[in-house]
FIRO-620701 format. One line per 8 residues: number of its first residue (from 1); for each residue x, y, z of C-alpha. Coordinates in Angstrom, 1 decimal. Example, Ala and Ser with C-alpha at 12.3 -4.5 7.8 and 13.67 -1.06 7.14 Angstrom:
<sites>
1> 12.3:-4.5:7.8; 13.7:-1.1:7.1
</sites>
This chain:
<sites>
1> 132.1:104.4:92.7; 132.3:106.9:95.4; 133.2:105.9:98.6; 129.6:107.3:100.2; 128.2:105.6:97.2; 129.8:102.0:98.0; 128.5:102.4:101.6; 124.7:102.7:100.9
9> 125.1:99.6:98.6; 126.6:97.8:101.4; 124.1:99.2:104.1; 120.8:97.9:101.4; 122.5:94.6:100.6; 123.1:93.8:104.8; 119.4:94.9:104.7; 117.6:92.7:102.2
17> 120.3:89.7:103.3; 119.4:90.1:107.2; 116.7:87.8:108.6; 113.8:90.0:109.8; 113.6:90.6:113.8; 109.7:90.5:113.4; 107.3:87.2:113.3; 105.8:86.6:110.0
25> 102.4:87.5:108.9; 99.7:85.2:107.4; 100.2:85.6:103.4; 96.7:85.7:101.5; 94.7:82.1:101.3; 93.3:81.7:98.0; 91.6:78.4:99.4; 90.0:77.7:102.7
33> 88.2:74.0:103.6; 85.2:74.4:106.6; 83.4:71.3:107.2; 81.8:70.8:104.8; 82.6:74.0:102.0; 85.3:74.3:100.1; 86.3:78.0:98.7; 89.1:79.5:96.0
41> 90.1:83.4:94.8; 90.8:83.1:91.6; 93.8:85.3:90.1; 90.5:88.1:88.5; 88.9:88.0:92.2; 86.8:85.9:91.7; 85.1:84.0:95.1; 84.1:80.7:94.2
49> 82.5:78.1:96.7; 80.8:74.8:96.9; 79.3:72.2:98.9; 77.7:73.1:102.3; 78.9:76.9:101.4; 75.5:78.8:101.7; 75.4:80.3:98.4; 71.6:81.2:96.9
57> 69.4:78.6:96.4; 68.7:76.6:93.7; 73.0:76.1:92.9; 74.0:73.0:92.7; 76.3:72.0:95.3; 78.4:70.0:93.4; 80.1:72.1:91.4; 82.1:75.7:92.0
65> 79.3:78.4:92.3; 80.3:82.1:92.0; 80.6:83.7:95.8; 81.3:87.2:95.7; 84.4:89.1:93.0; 86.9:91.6:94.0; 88.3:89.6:96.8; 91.5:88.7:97.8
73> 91.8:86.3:100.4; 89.7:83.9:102.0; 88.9:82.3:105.7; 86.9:79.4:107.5; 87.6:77.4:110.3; 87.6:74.1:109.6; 85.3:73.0:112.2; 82.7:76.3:111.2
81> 80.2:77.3:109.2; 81.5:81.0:109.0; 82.6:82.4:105.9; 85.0:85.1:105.9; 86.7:87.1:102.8; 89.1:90.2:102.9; 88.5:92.2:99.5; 91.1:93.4:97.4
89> 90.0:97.4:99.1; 91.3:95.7:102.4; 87.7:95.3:103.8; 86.6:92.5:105.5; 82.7:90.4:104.6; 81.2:87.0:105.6; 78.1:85.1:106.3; 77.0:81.9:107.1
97> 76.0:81.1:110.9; 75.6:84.3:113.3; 73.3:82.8:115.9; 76.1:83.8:118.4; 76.5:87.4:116.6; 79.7:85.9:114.9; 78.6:88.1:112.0; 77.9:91.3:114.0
105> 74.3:90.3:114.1; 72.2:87.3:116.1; 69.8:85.5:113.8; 67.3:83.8:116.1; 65.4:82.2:112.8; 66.1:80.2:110.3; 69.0:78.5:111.9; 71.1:81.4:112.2
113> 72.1:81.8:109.1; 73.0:84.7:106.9; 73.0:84.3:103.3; 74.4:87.3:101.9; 77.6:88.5:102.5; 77.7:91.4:104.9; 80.3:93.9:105.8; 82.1:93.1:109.0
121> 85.1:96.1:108.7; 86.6:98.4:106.5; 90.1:97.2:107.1; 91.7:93.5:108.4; 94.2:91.5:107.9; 93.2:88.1:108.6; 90.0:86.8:110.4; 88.8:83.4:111.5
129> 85.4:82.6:113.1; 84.5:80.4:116.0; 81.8:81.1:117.5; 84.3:83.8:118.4; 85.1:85.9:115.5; 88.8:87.8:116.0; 89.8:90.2:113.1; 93.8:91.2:112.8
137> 94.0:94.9:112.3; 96.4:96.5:109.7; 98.3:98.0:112.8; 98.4:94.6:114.6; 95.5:94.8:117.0; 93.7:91.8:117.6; 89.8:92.2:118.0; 87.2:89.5:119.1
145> 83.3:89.1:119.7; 80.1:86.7:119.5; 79.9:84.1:122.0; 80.4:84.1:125.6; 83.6:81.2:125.5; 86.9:81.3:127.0; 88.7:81.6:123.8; 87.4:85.4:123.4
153> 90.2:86.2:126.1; 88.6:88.7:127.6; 87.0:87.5:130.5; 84.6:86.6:128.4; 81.8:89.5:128.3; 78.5:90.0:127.6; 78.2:91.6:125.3; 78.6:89.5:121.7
161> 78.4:92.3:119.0; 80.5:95.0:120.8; 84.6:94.1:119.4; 86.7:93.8:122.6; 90.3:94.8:122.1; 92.9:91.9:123.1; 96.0:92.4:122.1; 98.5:94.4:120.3
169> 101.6:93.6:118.1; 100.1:90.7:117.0; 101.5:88.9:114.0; 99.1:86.0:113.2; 96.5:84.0:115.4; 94.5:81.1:115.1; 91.5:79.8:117.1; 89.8:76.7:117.8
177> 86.4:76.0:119.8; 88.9:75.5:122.7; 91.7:77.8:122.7; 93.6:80.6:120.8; 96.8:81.4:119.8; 98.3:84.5:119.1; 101.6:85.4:118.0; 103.1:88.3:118.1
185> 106.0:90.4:116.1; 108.4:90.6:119.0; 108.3:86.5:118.2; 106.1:85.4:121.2; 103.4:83.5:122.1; 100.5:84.3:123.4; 97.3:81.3:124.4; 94.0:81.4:126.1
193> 91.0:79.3:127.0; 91.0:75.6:128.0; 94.0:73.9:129.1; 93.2:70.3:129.9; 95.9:68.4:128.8; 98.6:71.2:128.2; 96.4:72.7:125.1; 97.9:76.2:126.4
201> 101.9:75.1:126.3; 102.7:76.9:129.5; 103.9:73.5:131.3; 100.4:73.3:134.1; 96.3:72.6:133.2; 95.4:75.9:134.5; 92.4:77.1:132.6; 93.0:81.1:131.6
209> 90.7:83.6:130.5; 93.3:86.3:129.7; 96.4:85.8:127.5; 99.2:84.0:128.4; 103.4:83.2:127.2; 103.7:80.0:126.1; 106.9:78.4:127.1; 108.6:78.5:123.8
217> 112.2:77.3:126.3; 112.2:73.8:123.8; 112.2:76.0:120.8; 116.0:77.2:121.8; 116.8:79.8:119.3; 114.4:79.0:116.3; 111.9:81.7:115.1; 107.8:80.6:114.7
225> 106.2:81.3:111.4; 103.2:79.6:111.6; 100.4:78.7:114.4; 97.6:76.3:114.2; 94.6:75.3:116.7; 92.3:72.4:116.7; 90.2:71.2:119.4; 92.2:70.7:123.0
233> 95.7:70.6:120.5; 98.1:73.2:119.5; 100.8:73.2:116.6; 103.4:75.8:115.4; 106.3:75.3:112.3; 109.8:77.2:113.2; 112.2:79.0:110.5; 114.1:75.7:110.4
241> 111.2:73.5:109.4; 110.5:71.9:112.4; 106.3:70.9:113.4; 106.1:71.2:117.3; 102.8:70.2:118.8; 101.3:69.9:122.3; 98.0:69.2:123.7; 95.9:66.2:122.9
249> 93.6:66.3:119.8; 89.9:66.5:120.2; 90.0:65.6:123.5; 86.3:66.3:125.0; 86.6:64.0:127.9; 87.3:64.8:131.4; 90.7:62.7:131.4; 93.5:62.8:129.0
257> 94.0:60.1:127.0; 97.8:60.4:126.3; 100.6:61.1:128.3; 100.4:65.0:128.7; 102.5:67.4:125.8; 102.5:70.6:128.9; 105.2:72.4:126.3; 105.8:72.4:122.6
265> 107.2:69.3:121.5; 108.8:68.5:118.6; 107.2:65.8:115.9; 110.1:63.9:114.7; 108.2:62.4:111.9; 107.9:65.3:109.4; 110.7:67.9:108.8; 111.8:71.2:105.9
273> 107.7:72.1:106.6; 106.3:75.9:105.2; 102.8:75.5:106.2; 100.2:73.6:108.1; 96.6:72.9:107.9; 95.0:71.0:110.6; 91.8:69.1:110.0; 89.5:67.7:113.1
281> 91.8:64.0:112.2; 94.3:65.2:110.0; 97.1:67.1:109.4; 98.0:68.8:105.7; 102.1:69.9:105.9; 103.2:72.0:102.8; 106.9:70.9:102.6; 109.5:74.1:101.1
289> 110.2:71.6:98.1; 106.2:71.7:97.3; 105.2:68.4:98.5; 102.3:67.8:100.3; 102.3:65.7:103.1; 99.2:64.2:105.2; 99.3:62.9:108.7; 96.1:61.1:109.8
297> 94.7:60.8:113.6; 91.6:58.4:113.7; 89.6:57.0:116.5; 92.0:54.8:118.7; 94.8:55.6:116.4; 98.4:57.5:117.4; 99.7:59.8:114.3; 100.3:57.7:111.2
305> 103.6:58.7:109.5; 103.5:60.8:107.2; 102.1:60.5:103.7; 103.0:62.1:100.5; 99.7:63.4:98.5; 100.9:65.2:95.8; 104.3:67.8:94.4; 104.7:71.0:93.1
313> 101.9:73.0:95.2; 101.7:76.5:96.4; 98.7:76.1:99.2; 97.3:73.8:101.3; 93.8:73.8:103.3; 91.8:71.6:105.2; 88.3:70.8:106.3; 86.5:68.9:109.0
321> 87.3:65.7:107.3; 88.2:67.3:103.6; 91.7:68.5:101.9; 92.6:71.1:99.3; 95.4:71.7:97.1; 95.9:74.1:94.5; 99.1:73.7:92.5; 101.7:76.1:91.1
329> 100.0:75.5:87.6; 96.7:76.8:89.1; 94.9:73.7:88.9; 92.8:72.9:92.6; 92.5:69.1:93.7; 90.5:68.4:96.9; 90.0:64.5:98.5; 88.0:63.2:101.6
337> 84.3:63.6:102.8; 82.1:64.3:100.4; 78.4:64.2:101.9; 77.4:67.7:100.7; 79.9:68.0:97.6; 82.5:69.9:99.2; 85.0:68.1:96.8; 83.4:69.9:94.1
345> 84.2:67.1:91.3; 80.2:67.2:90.6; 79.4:63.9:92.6; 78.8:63.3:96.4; 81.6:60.1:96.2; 84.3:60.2:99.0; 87.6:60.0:97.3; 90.8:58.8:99.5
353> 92.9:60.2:96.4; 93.2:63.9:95.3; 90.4:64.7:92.2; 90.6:67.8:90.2; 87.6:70.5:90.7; 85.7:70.9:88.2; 85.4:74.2:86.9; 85.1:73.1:83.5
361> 81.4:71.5:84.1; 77.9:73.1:84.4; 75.1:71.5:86.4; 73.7:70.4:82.9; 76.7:68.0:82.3; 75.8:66.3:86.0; 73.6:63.3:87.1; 70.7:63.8:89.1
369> 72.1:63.7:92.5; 70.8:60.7:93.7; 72.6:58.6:91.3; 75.7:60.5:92.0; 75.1:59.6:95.9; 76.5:55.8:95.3; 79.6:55.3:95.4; 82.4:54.9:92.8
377> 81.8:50.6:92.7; 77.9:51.5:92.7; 77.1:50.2:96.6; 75.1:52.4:98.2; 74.4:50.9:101.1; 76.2:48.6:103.4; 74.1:45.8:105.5; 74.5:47.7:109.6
385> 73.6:44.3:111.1; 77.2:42.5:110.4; 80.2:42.3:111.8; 82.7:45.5:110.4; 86.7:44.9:110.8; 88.1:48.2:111.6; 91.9:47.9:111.4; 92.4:44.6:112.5
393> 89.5:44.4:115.5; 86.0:43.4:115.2; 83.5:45.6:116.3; 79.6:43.3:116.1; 77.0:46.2:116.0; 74.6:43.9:117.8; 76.3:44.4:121.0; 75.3:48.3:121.8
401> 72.6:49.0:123.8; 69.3:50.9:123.0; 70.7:53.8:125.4; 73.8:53.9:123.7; 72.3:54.1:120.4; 69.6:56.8:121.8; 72.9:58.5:123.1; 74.8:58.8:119.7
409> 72.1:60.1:118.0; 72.3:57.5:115.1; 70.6:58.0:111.8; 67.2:56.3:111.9; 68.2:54.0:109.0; 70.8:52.7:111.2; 68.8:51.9:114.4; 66.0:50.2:112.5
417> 68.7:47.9:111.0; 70.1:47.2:114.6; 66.5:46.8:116.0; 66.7:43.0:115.2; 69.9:42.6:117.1; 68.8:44.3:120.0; 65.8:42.3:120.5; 68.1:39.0:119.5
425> 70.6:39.7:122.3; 67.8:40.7:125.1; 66.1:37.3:123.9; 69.3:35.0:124.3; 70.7:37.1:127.7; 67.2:38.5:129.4; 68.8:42.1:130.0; 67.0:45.0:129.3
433> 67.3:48.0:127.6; 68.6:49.8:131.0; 71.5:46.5:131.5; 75.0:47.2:132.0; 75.6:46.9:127.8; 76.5:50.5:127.9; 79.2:52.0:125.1; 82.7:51.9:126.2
441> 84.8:55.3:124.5; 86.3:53.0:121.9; 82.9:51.8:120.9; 82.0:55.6:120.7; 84.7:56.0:118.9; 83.8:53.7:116.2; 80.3:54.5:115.8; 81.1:58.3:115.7
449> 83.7:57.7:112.9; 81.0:55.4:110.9; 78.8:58.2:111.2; 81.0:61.2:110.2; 82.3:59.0:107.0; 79.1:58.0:106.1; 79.6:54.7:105.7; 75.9:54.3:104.7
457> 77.0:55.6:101.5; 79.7:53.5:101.2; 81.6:49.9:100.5; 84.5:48.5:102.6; 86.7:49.0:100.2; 86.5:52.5:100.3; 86.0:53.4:103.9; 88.5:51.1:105.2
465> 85.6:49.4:106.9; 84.9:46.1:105.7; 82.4:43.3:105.7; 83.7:39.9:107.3
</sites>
């Protein structure tokens, strides 16, 4: 070979062996998990959704329901009910809630809601919606409107349908109702909106309006190459397969709960991580060996350790309080809340293990939904008015007080059951309805977790909650 020759080869082979200088961009999501939809791009284009997922009306919920074809990738927050999809032209379309002008229009009827998919921009990258809606330019610009919120980053103006430029070079992002991340392709990054308890990573509690470094000092030399937001928490996964988090999760009180995370710190429990998906109290980690792992964060609970759900998968998403999974053999397996059939397995039963998606049923081969309501043992109801166990403490219903109830805006099913011990405890201690039996946060915690799961729909066994 000539000697000029020999040197090109050597020149392309350092090439393709060096490790790129630039951050990582977000690879297309065939599935996405909001809080109570599930979505999936097939390999023809197809967009499929179910559950809560706004489709037309008259389409059952249960089961996958055609979306939209020729698209490519798909996005929802997991706390949102903003639906996003990047074509296989490169343009980007949603629809869902725009009362805030997430969708580049306010809707002051009907809820807010848009129903059919509308164009949003000719080219993007990546989008998320949060009230906020940010789109990733081809070229790495990072755009934002709707809602007047700190986690615009743009000193939040007025004006929600107009897209304010905030920053450039930007690699991949991700937003939550309190903050947003950005990173960019020099390898930094950049945070905004509430800092309470160190959501931000730049070592104070300093609330910021405008971007801002994290301290990525802890990281040493390791490279990030992927973010991820929740509410008041922060995460990223480095080259090397570490999970660093700081923050505190879904913290909405004026306090924090934990010791304070002001940096990223590193989560010695889970390790050799790809990709994350964070839930509002869980955590999906797509390990480089195709496992899926799940750490869970209840009410009153630290991090569990880590459980392993399933193998051989190529994508992970998750909801609110729902998973996703879809394999390397194309097959999609979902597990979790199940109230308005996000699971798409054709029932309304919350499953605590992975269930295929049925795309091999039609509504026809379905109950009628209110048999498909109870639960997998056939309860459908569980008596309000006992005592629950709730990992090993005791929790007697009949001790909240009509304010507190009033306050937690408890399904009216539920406060006609705890009517009798209201009146039985004002009876036997001669307080009123405005005594000092307020809610402590634990006991909010509880009730707010026995309302989210549902727990009206379900038995003990299932739940975790049981009758003693």
């Amino acid at each position: 070979m000539p000697r000029f020759l020999a040197r090109i080869a050597a020149i392309l082979l350092f090439a393709l062996s060096a490790p790129s200088l630039t951050a990582q961009t977000i690879p297309n999501r065939h599935i996405a998990a909001s809080m109570s939809a599930s979505f999936f791009v097939d390999p023809k284009g197809t967009l499929w959704g179910w559950g809560c997922a706004r489709l037309e009306k008259g389409k059952d919920k249960r089961l996958p329901g055609i979306a939209m074809t020729g698209a490519e990738s798909v996005f929802v927050d997991p706390q949102e009910s903003v639906f996003l999809t990047r074509k296989r032209d490169g343009s980007l379309w949603g629809w869902g809630q725009s009362s805030s002008g997430e969708l580049g229009v306010i809707k002051e009827d009907g809820y807010g809601w848009v129903y059919t998919p509308r164009k949003l921009a000719n080219r993007a990258i990546y989008a998320l919606s949060n009230n906020n809606t940010f789109i990733l330019d081809p070229d790495g610009t990072l755009r934002v409107w709707g809602e007047d919120r700190l986690t615009r980053g743009d000193n939040r103006r007025k004006n929600p349908l107009k897209p304010a430029k905030i920053l450039d070079n930007v690699a991949q992002f991700s937003s939550s109702l309190s903050h947003t991340l950005a990173l960019k392709k020099d390898g930094s990054l950049w945070a905004w909106g509430e800092n309470q308890c160190g959501t931000l990573g730049t070592g104070e509690n300093t609330f910021h309006e405008y971007p801002v470094p994290v301290d990525l000092t802890p990281l040493g030399t390791r490279k990030i190459v992927r973010v991820a937001t929740r509410m008041t928490e922060s995460f990223l996964v480095a080259d090397d397969g570490t999970v660093w988090n700081w923050g505190e999760p879904n913290n909405m009180k004026p306090y924090c709960m934990d010791a304070p995370r002001w940096v990223p710190t590193l989560l010695n429990s889970i390790d050799n991580v790809a990709d994350i998906a964070v839930g509002e109290a869980h955590e999906l980690y797509l390990k480089k060996d195709g496992s899926v792992w799940m750490i869970a964060y209840l009410a009153r609970e630290k991090r569990t350790d880590p459980v392993k759900v399933m193998d051989n998968a190529a994508e992970i998403a998750a909801g609110s309080y729902h998973s996703l999974v879809l394999k390397k053999d194309g097959s999609l397996w979902a597990w979790g809340e199940n109230e308005c059939g996000q699971l798409g397995d054709g029932t309304y039963t919350v499953r605590n293990h992975p269930t295929r998606v049925r795309f091999d049923l039609s509504p026809d081969d379905l109950p009628p939904p209110e048999d498909s309501q109870k639960t997998a043992s056939g309860a459908s109801g569980i008596d309000y008015a006992q005592v629950l166990r709730w990992e090993g403490g005791t929790f007697d219903l009949c001790r909240f007080s009509e304010e507190g109830i009033k306050y937690l805006d408890l399904p009216p099913e539920l406060v006609e059951k705890l009517r009798p011990c209201l009146r039985q405890r004002q009876e036997n201690t001669g307080d009123s309805q405005e005594d000092s039996y307020g809610l402590s946060d634990d006991d909010i915690d509880i009730l707010n977790m026995i309302i989210l799961y549902n727990i009206n729909r379900q038995n003990g066994k299932e739940t975790g909650f049981a009758k003693q």
